[in-house]
Legacy VTK file of the C-alpha trace (Angstrom):
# vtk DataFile Version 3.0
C-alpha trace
ASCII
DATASET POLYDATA
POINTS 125 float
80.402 108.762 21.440
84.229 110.289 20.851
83.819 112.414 23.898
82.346 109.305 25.908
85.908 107.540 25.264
87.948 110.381 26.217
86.358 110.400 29.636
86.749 106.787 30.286
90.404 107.069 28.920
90.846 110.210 31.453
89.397 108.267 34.266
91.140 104.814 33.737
94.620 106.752 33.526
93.583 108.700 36.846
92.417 105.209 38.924
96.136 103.719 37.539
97.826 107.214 38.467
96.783 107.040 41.758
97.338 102.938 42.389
100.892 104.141 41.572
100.930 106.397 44.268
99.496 104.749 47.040
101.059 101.899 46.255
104.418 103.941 46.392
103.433 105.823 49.670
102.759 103.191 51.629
105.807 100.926 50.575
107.365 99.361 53.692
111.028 100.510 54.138
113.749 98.306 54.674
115.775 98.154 57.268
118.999 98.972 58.072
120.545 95.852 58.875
119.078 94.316 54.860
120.719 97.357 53.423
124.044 97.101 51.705
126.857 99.827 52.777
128.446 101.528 49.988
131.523 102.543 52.336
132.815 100.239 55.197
135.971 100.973 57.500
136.863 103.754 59.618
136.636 107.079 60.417
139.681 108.351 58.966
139.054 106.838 55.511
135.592 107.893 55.729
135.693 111.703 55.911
138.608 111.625 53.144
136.271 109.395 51.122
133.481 110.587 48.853
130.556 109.242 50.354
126.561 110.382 48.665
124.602 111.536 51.238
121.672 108.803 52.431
123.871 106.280 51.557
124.287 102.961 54.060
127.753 102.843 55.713
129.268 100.634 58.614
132.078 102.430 60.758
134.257 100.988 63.439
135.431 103.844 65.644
136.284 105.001 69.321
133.385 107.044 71.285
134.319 110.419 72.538
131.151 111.272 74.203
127.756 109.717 74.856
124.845 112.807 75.026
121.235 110.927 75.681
120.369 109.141 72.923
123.117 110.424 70.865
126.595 108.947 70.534
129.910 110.974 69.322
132.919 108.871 67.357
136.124 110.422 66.599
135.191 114.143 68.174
133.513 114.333 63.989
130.951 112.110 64.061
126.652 112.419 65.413
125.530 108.972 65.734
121.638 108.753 66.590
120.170 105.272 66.785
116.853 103.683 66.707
114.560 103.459 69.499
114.651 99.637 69.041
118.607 99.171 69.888
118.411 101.586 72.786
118.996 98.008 74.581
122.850 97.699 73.623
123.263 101.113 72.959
122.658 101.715 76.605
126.051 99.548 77.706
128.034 101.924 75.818
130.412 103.901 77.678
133.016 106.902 76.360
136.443 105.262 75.135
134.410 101.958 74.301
135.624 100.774 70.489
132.036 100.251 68.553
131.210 98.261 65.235
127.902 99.994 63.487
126.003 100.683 60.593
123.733 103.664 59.951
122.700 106.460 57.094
125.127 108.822 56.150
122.963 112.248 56.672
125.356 114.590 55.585
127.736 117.181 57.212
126.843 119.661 59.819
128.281 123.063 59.011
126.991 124.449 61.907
128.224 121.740 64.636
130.964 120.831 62.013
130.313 116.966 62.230
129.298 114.211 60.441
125.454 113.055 60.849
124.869 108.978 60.670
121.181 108.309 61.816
119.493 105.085 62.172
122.271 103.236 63.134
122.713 99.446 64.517
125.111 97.885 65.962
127.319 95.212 64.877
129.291 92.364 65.984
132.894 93.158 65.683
134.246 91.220 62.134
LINES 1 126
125 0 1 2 3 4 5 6 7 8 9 10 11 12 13 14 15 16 17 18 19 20 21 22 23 24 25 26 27 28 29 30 31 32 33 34 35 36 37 38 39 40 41 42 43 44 45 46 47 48 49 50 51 52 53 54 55 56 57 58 59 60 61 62 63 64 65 66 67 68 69 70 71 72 73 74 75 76 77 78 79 80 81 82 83 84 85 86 87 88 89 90 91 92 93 94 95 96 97 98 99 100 101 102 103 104 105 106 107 108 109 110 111 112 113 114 115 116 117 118 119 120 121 122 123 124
């Protein structure tokens, strides 16, 4: 009979375990523009600030170059942006001032630039 309630105790904890992680893998993300930015200004205050990588932050900056679906702020600064905003990124010209939010990626050692990803863009406060 002890054995019997071992097995039932080791198979209830598995079927919870494993609601847990479905329920965790399949949790819908939230988007970008519902996030709140831990850094907001521009690009000269944000490479001297300490910034976590993956964090939310919303830039206002000058474009240097636009490559396909990738734009460059400052000469420092790979922005890639959703599929869904390829609308108004497409107006976007080189020299155009921009207002946007994205996800801090990280720095590029190799290209020696900043990575945003995700980004949106914003109405100019």
């Amino acid at each position: 009979m002890k054995n019997y309630k071992w097995t039932l105790l080791t198979v209830g904890f598995f079927l919870v375990s494993l609601l847990f992680l479905i329920n965790f893998a399949y949790k819908k993300e939230v988007p970008v523009s519902e996030k709140v930015a831990v850094f907001s200004g521009e690009v000269s205050s944000f490479i001297n600030a300490n910034i976590v990588e993956n964090s939310v932050v919303v830039l206002k900056a000058s474009v240097t170059a636009v490559r396909g679906k990738e734009l460059e702020l400052e000469s420092v600064i790979s922005v890639q942006y959703l599929e869904s905003e390829s609308q108004s990124f497409s107006n976007i010209k080189k020299g155009d001032l921009v207002f946007l939010k994205g996800i801090y990626l990280g720095y590029d050692d190799l290209f020696e630039e900043y990575k945003l990803i995700n980004c949106i863009l914003l109405d100019d406060e």
